[in-house]
C-alpha positions in Angstrom: 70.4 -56.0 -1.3 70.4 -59.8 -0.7 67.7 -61.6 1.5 69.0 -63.8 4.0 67.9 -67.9 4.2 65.7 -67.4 7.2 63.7 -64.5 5.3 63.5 -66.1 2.3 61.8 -68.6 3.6 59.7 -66.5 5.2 58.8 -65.0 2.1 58.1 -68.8 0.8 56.2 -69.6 3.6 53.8 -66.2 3.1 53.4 -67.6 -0.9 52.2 -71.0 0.7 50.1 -69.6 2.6 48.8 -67.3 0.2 48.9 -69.6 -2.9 46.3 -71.9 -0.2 44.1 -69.4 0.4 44.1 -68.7 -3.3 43.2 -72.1 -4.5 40.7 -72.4 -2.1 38.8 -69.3 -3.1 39.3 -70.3 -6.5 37.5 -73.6 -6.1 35.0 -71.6 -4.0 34.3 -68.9 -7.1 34.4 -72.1 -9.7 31.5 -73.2 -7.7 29.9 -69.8 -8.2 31.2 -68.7 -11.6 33.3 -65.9 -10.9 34.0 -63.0 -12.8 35.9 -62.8 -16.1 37.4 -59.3 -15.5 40.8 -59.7 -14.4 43.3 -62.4 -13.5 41.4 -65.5 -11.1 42.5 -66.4 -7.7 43.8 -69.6 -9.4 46.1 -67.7 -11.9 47.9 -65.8 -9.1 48.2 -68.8 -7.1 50.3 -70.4 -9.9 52.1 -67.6 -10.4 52.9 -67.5 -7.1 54.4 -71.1 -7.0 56.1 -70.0 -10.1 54.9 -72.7 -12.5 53.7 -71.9 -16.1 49.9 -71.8 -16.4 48.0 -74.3 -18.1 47.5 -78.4 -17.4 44.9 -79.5 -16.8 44.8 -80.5 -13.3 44.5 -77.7 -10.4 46.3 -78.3 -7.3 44.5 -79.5 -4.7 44.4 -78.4 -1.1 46.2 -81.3 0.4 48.9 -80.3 -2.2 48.7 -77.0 -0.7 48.6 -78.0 2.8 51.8 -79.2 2.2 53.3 -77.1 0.7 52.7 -74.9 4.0 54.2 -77.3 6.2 57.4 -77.8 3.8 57.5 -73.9 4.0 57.3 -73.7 7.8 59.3 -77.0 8.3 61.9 -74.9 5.9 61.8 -71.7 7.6 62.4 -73.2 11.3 65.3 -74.9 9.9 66.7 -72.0 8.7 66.1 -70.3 11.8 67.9 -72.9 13.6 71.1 -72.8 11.4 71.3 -69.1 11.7 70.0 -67.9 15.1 71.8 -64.4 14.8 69.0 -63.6 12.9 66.8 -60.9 13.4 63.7 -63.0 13.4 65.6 -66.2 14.8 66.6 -63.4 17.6 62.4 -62.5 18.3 61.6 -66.3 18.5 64.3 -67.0 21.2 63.6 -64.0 23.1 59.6 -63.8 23.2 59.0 -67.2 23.2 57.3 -67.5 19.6 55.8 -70.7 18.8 54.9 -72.0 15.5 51.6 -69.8 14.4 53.9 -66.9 15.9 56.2 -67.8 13.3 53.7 -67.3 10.7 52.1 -64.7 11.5 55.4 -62.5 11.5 56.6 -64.2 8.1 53.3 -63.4 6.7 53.3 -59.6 8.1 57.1 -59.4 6.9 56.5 -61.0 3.7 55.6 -58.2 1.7 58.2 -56.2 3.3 60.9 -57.8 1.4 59.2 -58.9 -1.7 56.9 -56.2 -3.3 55.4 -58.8 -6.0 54.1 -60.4 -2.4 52.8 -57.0 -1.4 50.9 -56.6 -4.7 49.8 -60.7 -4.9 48.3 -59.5 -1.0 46.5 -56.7 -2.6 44.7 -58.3 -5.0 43.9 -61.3 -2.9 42.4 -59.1 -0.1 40.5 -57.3 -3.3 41.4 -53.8 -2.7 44.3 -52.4 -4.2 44.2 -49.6 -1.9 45.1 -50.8 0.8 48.9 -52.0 1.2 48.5 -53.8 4.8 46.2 -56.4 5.5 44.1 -56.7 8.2 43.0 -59.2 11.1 40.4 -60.8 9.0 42.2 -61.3 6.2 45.3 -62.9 8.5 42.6 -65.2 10.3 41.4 -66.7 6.3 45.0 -66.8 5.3 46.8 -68.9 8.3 43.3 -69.6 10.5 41.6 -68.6 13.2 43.6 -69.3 16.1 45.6 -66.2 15.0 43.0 -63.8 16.8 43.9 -65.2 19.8 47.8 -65.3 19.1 47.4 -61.2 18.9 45.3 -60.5 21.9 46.5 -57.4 23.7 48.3 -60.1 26.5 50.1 -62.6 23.7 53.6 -62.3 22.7 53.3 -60.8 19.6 51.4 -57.8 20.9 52.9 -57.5 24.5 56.1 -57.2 23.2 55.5 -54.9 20.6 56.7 -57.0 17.8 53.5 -56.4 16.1 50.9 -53.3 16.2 47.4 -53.3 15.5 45.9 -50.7 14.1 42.4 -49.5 15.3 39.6 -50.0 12.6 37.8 -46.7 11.4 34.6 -46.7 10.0 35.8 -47.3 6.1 38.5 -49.3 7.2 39.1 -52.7 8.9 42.3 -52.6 11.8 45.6 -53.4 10.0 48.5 -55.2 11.0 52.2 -53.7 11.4 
């Protein structure tokens, strides 16, 4: 089944922001020594750009940064070219703004793109667990996006996204 433009790049702008987070917990473990069981957060964060490992410079979070705002700066124009959309639809109709915008391209992400789903997994460090939670959204695109799904914001008065309640094993999850 093909993709269309506006969730492809949704699906790029969920790598962006993923690939960020990545490289900055990579630089963070570097600092620490990390582990040497496994693939590092830096070696999923080039495979999730897509480039061949090795070089000898790691991209930097300005680099990163950027790449987020291409991606978003990509996405709305794609929403704009095709507003029949299904998502182009939910931002005219609730009233999405930008972080909106992201937070539904990160939740539908791994929807479309099951290598996403499984980057996710490993980035949120349990492979059990195939949705992320509030936490993990609020280190991936930032804080501001605990406020953006209060019980009164668009994304959760409309319905457009569920929360989950948290059990005792389990952080609340995102739908």
């Amino acid at each position: 089944m093909a993709i269309s433009a506006v969730n492809a790049r949704a699906i790029e702008l969920a790598r962006a922001h993923l690939s960020r987070f990545l490289v900055a917990n990579a630089h963070r473990r570097r600092l620490q020594g990390g582990s040497s069981f496994g693939p590092s957060s830096e070696e999923v964060a080039v495979a999730l750009r897509g480039e061949l490992a090795g070089g000898d410079a790691g991209p930097d979070a300005a680099a990163e940064d950027a790449r987020v705002a291409e991606a978003t700066a990509a996405l709305e124009a794609a929403i704009a070219a095709e507003p029949d959309e299904p998502l182009a639809r939910l931002v005219k109709v609730f009233w999405l703004d930008r972080l909106d915008l992201t937070i539904l391209a990160v939740l539908l992400a791994p929807e479309l793109d099951h290598e996403l789903e499984r980057a996710f997994t490993f980035a949120i460090d349990d492979f059990t667990r195939k949705r992320i939670d509030l936490g993990f959204l609020a280190r991936l695109v930032g804080d501001e996006v605990l406020a953006r799904l209060d019980e009164s914001a668009p994304l959760r008065r409309s319905g457009t996204v569920a929360v989950a309640a948290a059990s005792e094993n389990q952080p609340a999850s995102l739908r």
